[in-house]
C-alpha positions, 0 to 999 in steps of 0.5 A: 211325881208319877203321871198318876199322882199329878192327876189325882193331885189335879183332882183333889184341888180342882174338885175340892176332894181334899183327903177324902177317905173314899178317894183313891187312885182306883175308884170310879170318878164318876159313880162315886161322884168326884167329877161330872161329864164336866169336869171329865172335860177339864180333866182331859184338858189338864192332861192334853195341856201338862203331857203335850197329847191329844186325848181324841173321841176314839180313845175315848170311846176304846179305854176306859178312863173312869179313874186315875190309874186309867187316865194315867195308863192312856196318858202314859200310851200316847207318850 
């Protein structure tokens, strides 16, 4: 399973998303209402956790982070 499908399988169960049409691996999380600032704090826990890195507040004030392509292309840098 790549980095990206863990995440958005993450998301899909944690926030009860299940097979939303309107989900995909490029849609912003949080304008479309899939995660608020809180689950943005659980997401970055799952991935700190499950990869073994540190996601900082300088990375997230650098990358963008807004949907799972991008959650995965920070996760996948600091491998």
């Amino acid at each position: 399973m790549t980095v990206a499908e863990t995440i958005s399988e993450f998301i899909k169960e944690k926030f009860d998303i299940g097979d939303d049409p309107d989900f995909t691996n490029d849609v912003h999380l949080f304008n479309e209402g899939f995660v608020d600032s809180f689950g943005a704090v659980e997401i970055i826990h799952f991935v700190e956790e499950t990869y073994g890195i540190s996601i900082t507040q300088k990375d997230i004030t650098l990358f963008p982070m807004n949907t799972v392509n991008e959650i995965a292309a920070v996760v996948e840098s600091k491998q």
